[in-house]
NUTIKE-221996 format. One record per residue (C-alpha): residue number from 1; residue in one letter; x negated, y negated, z negated. Coordinates in nm, 2 decimals, decimal comma. Each point is the difference from the previous one (the first is absolute). Example, Ala and Ser with C-alpha at 12.3 -4.5 7.8 and 13.67 -1.06 7.14 Angstrom:
BEGIN
(1 "A" (-1,23 0,45 -0,78))
(2 "S" (-0,14 -0,34 0,07))
***
This chain:
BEGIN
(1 "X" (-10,77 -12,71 -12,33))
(2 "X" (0,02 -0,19 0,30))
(3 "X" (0,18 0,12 0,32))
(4 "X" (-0,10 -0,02 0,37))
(5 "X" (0,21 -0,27 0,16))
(6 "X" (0,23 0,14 0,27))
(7 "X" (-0,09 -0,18 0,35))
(8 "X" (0,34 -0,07 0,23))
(9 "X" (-0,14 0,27 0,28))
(10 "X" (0,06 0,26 -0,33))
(11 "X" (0,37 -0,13 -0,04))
(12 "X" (0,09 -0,04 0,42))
(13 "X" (-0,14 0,34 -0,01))
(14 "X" (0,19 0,11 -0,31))
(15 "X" (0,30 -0,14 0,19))
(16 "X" (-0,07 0,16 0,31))
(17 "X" (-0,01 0,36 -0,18))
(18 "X" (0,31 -0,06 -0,18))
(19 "X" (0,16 -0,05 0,33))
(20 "X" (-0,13 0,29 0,17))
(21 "X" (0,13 0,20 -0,30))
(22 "X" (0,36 -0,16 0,03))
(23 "X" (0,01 0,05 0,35))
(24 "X" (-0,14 0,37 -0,01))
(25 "X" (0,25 0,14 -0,29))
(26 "X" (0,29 -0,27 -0,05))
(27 "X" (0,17 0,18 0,32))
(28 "X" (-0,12 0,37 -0,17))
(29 "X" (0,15 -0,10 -0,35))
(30 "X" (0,34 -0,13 0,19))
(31 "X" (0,01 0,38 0,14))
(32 "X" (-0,07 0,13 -0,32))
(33 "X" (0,28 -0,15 -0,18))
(34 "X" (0,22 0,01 0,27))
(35 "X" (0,00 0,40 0,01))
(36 "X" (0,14 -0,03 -0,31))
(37 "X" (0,28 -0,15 0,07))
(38 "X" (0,37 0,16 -0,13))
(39 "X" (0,16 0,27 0,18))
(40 "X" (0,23 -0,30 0,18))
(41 "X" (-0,28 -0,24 0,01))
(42 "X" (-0,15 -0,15 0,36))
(43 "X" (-0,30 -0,10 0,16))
(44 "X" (-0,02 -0,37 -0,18))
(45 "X" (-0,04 -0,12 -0,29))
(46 "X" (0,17 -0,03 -0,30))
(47 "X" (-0,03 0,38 -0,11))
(48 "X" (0,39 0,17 -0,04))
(49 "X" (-0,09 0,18 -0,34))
(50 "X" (-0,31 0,24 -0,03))
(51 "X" (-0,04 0,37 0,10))
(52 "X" (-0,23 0,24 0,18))
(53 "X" (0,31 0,08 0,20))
(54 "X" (-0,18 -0,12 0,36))
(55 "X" (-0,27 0,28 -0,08))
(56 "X" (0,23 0,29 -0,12))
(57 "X" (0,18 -0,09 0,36))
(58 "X" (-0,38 0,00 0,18))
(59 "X" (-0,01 0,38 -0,04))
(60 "X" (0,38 0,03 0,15))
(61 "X" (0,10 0,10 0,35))
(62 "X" (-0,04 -0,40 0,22))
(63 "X" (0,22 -0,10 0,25))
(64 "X" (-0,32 -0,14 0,13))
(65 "X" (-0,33 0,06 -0,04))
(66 "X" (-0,19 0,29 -0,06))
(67 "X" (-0,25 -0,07 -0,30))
(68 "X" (-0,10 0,33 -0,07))
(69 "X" (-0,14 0,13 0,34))
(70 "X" (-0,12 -0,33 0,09))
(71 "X" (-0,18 -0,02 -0,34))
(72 "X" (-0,19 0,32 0,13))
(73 "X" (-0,09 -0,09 0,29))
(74 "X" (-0,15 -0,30 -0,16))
(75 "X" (-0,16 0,20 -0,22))
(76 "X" (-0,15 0,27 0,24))
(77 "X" (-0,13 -0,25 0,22))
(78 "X" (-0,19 -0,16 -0,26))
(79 "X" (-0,17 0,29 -0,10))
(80 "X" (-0,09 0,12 0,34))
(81 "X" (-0,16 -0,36 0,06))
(82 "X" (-0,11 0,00 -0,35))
(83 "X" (-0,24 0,31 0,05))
(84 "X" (-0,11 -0,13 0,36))
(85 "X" (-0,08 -0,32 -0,12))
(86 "X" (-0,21 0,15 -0,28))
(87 "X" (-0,19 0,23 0,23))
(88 "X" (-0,08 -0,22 0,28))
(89 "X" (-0,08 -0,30 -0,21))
(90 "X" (-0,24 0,21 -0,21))
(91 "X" (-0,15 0,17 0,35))
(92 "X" (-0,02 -0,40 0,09))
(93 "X" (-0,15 -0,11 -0,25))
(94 "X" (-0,31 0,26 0,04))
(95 "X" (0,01 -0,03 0,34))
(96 "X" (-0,08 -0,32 0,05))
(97 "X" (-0,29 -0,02 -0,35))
(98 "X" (-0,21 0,07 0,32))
(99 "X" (-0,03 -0,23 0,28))
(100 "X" (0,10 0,15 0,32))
(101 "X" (0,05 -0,15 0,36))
(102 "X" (0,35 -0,18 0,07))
(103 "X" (0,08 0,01 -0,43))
(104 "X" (0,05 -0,37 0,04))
(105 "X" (0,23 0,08 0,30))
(106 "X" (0,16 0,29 -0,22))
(107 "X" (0,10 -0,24 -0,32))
(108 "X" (0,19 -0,24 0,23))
(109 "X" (0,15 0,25 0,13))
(110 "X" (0,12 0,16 -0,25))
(111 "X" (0,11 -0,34 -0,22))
(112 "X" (0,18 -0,13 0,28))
(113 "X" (0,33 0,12 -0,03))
(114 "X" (0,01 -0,20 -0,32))
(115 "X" (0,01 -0,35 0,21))
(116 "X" (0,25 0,14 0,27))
(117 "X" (0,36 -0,09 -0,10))
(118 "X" (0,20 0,33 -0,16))
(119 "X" (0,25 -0,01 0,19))
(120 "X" (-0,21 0,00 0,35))
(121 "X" (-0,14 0,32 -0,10))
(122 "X" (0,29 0,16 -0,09))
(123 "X" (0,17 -0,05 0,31))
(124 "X" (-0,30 0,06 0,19))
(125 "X" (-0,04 0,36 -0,14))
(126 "X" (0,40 0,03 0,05))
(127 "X" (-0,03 -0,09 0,34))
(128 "X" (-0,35 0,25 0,09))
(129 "X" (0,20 0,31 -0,19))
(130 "X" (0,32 -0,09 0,25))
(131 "X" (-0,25 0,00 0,25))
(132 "X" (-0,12 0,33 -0,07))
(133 "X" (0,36 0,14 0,00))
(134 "X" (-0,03 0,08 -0,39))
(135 "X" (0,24 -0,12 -0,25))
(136 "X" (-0,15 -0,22 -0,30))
(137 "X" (0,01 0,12 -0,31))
(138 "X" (-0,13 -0,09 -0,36))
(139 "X" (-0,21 0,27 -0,02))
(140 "X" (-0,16 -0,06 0,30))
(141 "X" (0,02 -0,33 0,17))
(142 "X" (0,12 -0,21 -0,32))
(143 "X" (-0,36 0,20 -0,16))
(144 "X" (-0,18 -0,13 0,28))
(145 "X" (0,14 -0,33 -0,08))
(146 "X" (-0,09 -0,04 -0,35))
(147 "X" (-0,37 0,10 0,07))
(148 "X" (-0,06 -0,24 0,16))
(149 "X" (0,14 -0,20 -0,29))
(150 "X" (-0,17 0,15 -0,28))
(151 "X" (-0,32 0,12 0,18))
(152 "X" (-0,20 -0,32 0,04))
(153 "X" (0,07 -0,06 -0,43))
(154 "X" (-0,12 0,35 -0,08))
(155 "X" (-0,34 -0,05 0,23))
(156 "X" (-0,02 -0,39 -0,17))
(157 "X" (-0,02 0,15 -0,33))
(158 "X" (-0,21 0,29 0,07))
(159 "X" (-0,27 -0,24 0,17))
(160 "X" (0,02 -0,23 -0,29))
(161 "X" (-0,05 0,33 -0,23))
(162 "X" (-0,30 0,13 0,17))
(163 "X" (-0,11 -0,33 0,04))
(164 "X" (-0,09 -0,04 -0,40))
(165 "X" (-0,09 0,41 -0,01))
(166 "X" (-0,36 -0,02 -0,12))
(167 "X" (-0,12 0,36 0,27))
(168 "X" (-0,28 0,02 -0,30))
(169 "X" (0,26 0,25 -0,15))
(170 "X" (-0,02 0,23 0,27))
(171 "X" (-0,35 -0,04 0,05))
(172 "X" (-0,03 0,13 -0,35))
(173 "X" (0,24 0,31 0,10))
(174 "X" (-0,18 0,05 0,27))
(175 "X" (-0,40 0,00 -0,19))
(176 "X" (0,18 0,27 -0,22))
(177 "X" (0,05 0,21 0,27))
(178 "X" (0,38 -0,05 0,06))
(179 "X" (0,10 0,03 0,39))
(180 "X" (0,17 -0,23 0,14))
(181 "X" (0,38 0,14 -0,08))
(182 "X" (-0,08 0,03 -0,33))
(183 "X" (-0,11 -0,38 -0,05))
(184 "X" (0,31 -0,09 0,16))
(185 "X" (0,21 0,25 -0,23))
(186 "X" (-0,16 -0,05 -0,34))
(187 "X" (-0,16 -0,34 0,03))
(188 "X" (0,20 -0,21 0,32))
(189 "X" (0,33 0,12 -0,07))
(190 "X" (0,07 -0,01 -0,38))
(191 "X" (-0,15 -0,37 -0,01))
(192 "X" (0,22 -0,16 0,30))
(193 "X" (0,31 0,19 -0,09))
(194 "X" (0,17 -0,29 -0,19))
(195 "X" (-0,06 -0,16 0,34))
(196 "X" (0,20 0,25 0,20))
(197 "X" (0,31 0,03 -0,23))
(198 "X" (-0,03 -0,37 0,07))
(199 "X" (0,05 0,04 0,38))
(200 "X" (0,22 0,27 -0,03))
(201 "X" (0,22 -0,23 -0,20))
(202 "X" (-0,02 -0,24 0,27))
(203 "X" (0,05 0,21 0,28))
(204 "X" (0,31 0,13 -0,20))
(205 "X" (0,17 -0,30 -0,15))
(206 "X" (-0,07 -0,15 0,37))
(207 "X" (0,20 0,22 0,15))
(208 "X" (0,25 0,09 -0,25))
(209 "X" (0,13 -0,39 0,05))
(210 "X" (-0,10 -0,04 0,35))
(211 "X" (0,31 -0,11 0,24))
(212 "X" (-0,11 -0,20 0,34))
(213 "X" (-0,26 0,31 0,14))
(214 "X" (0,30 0,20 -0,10))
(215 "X" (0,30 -0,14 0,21))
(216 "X" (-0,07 0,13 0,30))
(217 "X" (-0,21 0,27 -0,08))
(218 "X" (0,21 0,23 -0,22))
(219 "X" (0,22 0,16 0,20))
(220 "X" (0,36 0,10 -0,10))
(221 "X" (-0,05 0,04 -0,34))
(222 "X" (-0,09 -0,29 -0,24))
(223 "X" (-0,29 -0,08 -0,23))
(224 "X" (0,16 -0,17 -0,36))
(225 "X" (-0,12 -0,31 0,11))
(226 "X" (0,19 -0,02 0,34))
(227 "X" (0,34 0,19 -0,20))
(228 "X" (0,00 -0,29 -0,25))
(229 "X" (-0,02 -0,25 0,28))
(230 "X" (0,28 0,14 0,18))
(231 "X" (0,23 0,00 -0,34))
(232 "X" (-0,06 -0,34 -0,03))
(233 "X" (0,27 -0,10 0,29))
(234 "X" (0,21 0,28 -0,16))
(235 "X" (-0,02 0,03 -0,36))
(236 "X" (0,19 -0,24 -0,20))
(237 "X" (-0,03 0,14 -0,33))
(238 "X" (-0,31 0,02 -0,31))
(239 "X" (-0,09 0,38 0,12))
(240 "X" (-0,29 -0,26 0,27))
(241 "X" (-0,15 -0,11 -0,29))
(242 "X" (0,02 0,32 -0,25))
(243 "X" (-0,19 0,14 0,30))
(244 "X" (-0,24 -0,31 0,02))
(245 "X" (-0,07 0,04 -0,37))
(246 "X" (-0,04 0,43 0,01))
(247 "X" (-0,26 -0,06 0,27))
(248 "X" (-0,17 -0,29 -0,15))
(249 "X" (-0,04 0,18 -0,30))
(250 "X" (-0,16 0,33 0,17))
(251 "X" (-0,24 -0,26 0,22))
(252 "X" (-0,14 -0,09 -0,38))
(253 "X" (0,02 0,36 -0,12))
(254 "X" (-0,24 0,13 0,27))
(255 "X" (-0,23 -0,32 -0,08))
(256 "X" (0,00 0,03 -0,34))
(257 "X" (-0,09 0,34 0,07))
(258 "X" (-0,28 -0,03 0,25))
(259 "X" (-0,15 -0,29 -0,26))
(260 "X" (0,03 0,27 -0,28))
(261 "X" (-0,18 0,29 0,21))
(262 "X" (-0,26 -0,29 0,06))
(263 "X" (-0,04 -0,10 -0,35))
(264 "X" (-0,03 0,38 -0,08))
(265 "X" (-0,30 0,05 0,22))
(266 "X" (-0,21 -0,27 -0,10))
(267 "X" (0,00 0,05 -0,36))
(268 "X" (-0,11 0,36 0,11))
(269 "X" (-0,25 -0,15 0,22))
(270 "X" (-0,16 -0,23 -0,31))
(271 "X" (0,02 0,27 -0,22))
(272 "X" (-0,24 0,18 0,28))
(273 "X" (-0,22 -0,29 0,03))
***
């Protein structure tokens, strides 16, 4: 049996991936190993012993840093822009299936943000909120912030998604006498749900991690990303990276969960077809 000879773009490319791999999870494994370092261990290699000693210690009373209320602001604020990000993507999306005056004007618009440097729109919405006399705040200005973040993903995908959408399925609805909020409930909705778990995924991982649009838009009280920052130039023990490795591991928890919702539906929608 004879085999395909491998060309030297396969191997620079093989190389290429390799690196990219190195690069995205050597410093993640060194994080990984390093929170479980012995209870006198430091912040370098070679491991002092083995124990789960930095994470018991996690869950104690800090001398600084607050994990658990920054962790819930985190996670608050990426629900909030998780269902906003869903809703206006999917109103988006079926917005602009019809041509209308000034759309093209609108999609610029509205993608943007995403070429504008992070950090110029956080301190630009810091600055307007001073301006206004009110205090920023993560729930306010910091969620103003990450729209404008995760917004211009969630209407990408949503165009792409409506872009392939085959409107012969509604027509169908529609001959059968369906009106026009029961197409979108029984026939749209079920068929690009996958879709929206997708963005809402986005919109929440996005934010969950997301640090420049936050530093001057949060207020007083931190997001995780900005409290783990700050216990950088403070912290001199594992307890960083038990916390790098307990919040890594919930980023892939929700994934793996969103991917398993996902995987749930469309075996319920082939079953239908």
């Amino acid at each position: 049996m004879s085999h395909e000879k491998r060309t030297l773009e396969f191997y620079v490319l093989a190389v290429f991936f390799a690196v990219f791999v190195l690069f995205l999870y050597g410093p993640l494994s060194a994080v990984l190993i390093l929170s479980f370092q012995g209870p006198d261990g430091g912040l370098t290699f070679p491991l002092n012993g083995v124990s789960v000693h930095w994470f018991y210690n996690l869950f104690e009373q800090q001398a600084v840093g607050d994990f658990g209320a920054s962790f819930k602001r985190s996670f608050s604020l990426g629900l909030m822009v998780m269902v906003v990000n869903v809703l206006v993507s999917l109103l988006a999306g079926l917005a602009f299936r019809r041509k209308f005056k000034g759309s093209t004007v609108l999609f610029y618009l509205a993608v943007a943000s995403l070429v504008v440097p992070s950090i110029i729109i956080s301190l630009g919405i810091g600055v307007v909120f001073q301006q206004l006399g009110l205090k920023p705040a993560w729930y306010s200005s910091a969620f103003g912030a990450h729209l404008t973040w995760t917004l211009p993903f969630g209407v990408l995908i949503m165009f792409a998604v409506f872009n392939r959408f085959s409107p012969s399925y509604e027509e169908a609805a529609r001959d059968l006498g369906a009106t026009s909020w029961q197409t979108f409930r029984h026939v749209l909705l079920p068929m690009i749900a996958p879709s929206l778990i997708g963005v809402g995924l986005f919109g929440f991982t996005l934010s969950y991690d997301e640090f420049a649009r936050t530093l001057m838009t949060s207020g007083t009280y931190n997001t995780l990303p900005l409290e783990i920052y700050g216990m950088t130039t403070n912290v001199t023990t594992p307890v960083l990276y038990a916390l790098g490795t307990v919040t890594t591991l919930f980023s892939f928890t929700i994934i793996l969960l969103a991917l398993a919702i996902i995987l749930v539906m469309r075996r319920r929608q082939a079953k239908l077809v």
